[in-house]
Structures are given as C-alpha cells and as structure tokens.
Z-matrix of the N, CA and C atoms (Angstrom, degrees):
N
C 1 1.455
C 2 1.532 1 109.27
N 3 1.424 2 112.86 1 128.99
C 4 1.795 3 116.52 2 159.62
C 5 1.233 4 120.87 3 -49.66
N 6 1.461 5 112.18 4 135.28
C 7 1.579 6 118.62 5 175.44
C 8 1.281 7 98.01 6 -97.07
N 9 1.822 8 126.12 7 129.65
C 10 1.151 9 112.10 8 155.96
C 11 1.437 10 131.14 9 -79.36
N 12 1.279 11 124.94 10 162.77
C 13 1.428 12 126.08 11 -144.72
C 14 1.648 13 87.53 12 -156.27
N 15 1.309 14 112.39 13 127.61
C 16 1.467 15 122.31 14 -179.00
C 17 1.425 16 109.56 15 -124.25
N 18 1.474 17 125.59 16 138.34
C 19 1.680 18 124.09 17 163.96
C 20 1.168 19 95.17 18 -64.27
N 21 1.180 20 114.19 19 178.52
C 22 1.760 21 140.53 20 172.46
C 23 1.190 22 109.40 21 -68.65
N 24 1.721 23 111.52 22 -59.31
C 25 1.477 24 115.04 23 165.68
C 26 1.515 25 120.54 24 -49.79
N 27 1.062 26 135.94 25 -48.25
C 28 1.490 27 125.02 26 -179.68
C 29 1.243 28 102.84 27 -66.85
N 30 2.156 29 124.06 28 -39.34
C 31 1.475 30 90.42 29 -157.53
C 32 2.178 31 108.73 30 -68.83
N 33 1.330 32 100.60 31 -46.95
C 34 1.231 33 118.02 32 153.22
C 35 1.626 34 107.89 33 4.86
N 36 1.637 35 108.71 34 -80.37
C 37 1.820 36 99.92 35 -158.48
C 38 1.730 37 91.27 36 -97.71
N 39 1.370 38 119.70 37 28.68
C 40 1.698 39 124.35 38 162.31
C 41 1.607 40 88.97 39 -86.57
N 42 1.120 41 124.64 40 -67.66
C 43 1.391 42 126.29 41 -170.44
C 44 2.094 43 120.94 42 -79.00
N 45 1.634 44 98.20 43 11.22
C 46 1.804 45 88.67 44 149.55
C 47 1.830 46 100.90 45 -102.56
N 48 1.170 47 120.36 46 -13.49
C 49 1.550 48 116.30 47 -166.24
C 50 1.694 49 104.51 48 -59.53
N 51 1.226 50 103.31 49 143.56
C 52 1.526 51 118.15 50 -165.55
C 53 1.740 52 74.28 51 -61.48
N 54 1.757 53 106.96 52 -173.76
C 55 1.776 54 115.64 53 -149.78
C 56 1.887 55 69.65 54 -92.57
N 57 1.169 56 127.11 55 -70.62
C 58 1.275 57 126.82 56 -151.83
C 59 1.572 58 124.77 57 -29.32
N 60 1.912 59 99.09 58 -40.18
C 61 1.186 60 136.51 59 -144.61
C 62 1.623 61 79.24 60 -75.55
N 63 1.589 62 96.26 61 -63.72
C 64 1.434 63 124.69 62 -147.57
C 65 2.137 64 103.67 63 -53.31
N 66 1.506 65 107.46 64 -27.24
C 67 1.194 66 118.09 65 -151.49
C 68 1.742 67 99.22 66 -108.54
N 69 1.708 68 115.00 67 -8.40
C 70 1.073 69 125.33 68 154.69
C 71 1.515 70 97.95 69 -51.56
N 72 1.450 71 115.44 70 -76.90
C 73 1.251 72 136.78 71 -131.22
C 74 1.921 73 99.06 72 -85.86
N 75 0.718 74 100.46 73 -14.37
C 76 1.424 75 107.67 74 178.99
C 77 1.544 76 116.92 75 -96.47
N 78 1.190 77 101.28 76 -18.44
C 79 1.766 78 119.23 77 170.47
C 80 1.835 79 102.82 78 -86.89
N 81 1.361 80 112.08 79 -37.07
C 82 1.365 81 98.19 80 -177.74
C 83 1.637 82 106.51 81 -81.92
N 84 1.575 83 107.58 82 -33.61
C 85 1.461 84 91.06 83 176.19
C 86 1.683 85 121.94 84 -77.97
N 87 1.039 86 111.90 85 23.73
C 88 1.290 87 119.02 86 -177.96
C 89 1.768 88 115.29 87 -109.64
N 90 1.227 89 97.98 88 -17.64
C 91 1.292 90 111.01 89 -169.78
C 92 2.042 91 100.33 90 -97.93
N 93 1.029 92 115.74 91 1.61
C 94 1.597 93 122.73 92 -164.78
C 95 1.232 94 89.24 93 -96.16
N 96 1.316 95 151.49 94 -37.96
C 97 1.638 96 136.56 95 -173.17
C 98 1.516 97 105.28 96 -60.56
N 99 1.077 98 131.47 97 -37.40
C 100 1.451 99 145.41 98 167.39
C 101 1.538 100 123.41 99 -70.71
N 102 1.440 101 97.36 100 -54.44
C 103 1.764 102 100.41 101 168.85
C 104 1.416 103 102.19 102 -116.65
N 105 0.928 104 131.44 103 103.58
C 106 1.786 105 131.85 104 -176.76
C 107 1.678 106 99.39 105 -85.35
N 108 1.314 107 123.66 106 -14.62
C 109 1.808 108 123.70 107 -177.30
C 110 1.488 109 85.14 108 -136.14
N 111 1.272 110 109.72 109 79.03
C 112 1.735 111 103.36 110 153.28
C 113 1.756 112 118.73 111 -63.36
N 114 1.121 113 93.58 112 -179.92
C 115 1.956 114 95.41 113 173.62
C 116 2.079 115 95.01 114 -70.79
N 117 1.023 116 90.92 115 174.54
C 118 1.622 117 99.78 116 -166.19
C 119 1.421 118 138.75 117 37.62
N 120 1.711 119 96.40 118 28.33
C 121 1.629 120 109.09 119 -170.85
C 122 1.737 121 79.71 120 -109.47
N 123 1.909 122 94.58 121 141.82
C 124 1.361 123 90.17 122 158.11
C 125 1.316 124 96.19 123 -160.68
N 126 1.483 125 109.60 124 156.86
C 127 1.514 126 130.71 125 -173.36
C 128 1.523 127 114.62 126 -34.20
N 129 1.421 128 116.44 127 136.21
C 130 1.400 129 109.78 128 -165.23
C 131 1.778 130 83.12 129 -123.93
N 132 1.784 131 123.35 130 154.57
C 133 0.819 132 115.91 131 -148.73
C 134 1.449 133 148.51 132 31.61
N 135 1.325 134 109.04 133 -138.90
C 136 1.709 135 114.12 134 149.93
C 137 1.501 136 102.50 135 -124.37
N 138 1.632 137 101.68 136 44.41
C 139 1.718 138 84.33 137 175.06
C 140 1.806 139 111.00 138 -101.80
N 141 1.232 140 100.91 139 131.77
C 142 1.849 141 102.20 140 178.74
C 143 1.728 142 99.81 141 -39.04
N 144 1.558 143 102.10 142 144.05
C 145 1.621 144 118.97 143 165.06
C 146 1.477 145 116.06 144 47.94
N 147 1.928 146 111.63 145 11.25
C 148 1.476 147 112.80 146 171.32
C 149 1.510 148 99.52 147 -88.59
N 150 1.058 149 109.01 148 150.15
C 151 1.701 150 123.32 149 173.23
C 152 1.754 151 111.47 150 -153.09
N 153 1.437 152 108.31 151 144.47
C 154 1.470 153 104.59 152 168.16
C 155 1.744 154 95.45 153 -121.62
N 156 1.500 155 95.60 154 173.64
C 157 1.285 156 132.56 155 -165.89
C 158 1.231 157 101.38 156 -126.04
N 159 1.846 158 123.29 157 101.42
C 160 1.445 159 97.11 158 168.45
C 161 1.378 160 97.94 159 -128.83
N 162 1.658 161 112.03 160 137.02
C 163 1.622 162 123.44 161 173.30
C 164 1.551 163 104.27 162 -99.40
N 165 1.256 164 96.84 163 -174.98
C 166 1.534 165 125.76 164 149.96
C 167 1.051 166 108.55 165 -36.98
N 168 1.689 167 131.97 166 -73.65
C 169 1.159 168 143.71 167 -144.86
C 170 1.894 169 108.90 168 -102.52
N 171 0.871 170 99.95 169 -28.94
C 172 1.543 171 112.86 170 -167.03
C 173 1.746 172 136.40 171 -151.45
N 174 1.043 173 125.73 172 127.66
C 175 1.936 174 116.20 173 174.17
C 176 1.444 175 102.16 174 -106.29
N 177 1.260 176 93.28 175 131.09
C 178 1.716 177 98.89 176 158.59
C 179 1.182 178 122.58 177 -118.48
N 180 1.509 179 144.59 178 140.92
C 181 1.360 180 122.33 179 167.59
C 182 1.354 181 114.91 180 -144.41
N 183 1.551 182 100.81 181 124.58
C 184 1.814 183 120.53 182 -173.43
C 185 1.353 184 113.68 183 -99.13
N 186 1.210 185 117.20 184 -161.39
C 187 1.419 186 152.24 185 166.61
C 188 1.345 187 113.06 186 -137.65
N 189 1.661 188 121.36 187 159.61
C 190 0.897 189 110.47 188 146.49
C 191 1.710 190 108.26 189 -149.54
N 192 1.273 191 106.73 190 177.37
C 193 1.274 192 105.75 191 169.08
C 194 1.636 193 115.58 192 -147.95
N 195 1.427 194 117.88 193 -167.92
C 196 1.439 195 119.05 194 -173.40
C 197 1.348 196 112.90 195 -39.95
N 198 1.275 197 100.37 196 -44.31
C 199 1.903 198 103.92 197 -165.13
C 200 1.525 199 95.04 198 -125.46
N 201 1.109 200 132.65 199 42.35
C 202 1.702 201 114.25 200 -171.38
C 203 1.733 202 93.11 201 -171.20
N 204 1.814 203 118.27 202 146.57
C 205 1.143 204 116.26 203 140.24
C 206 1.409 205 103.47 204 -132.53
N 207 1.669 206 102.50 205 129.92
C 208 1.469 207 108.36 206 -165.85
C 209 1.898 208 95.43 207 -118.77
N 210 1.862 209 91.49 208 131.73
C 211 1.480 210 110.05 209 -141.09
C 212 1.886 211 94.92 210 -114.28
N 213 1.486 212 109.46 211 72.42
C 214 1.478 213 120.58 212 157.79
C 215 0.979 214 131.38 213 -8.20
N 216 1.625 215 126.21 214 -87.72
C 217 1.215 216 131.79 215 -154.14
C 218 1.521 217 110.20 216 -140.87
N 219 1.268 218 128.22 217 142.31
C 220 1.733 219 113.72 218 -165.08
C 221 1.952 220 84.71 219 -147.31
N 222 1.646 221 115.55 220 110.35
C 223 1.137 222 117.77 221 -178.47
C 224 1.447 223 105.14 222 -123.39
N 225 1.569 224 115.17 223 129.41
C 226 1.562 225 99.44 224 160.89
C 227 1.336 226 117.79 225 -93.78
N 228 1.242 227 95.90 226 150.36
C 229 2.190 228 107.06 227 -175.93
C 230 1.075 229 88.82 228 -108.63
N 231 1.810 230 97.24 229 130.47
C 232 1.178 231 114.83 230 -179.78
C 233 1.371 232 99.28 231 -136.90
C-alpha cells in the first residue's frame, strides 16, 4: 500500500479550506494509494507519474510511486 506524503505547502492550504472543501479533498487524496490515475487525472508537466486533478472546486497535483503518493500542490478554485 502507498503512504501518503504531503509538502508543507499543500498540507498548509488543506487546513485554510473551509471543512466541506477540505473533506472533499482529503477523500480524493485518500483514495490515490489505490487508484493513483483516477478518471480525470491527467499528466501534469512532462514529469514521470506527476498528474493533477482539476475540479470545480479545487486542483491538486501529486506524484506517485511504488510505495508513496507524494501530494504537491492543493489549490482552491474559486
């Protein structure tokens, strides 16, 4: 199983996100050790196994690897 692994900066603007926002986004990053390329994930740069997530409400963009998803950037769209 993937360990998630957060920068400072993402965990940071996880914890100004209103609770609703916050519990979206914490449900999708929770669900990536299992599906690391959900549907609407797509390659972010040209970096290997980077992908963002962008909704309505929010972008996130990770990595992952064999044993790890390491969780970049956490923005709300407003």
């Amino acid at each position: 199983m993937r360990t998630v692994l957060w920068s400072v900066e993402a965990e940071e603007s996880v914890l100004k996100l209103p609770l609703g926002l916050r519990a979206t986004v914490l449900e999708t990053v929770y669900c990536l050790p299992d599906e690391p390329e959900p549907p609407g994930a797509r390659p972010y740069g040209m970096i290997p196994s980077a992908f963002e997530i962008v909704t309505d409400s929010f972008t996130l963009r990770y990595t992952y690897g064999e044993d790890h998803v390491s969780v970049w950037t956490v923005r709300a769209n407003t």
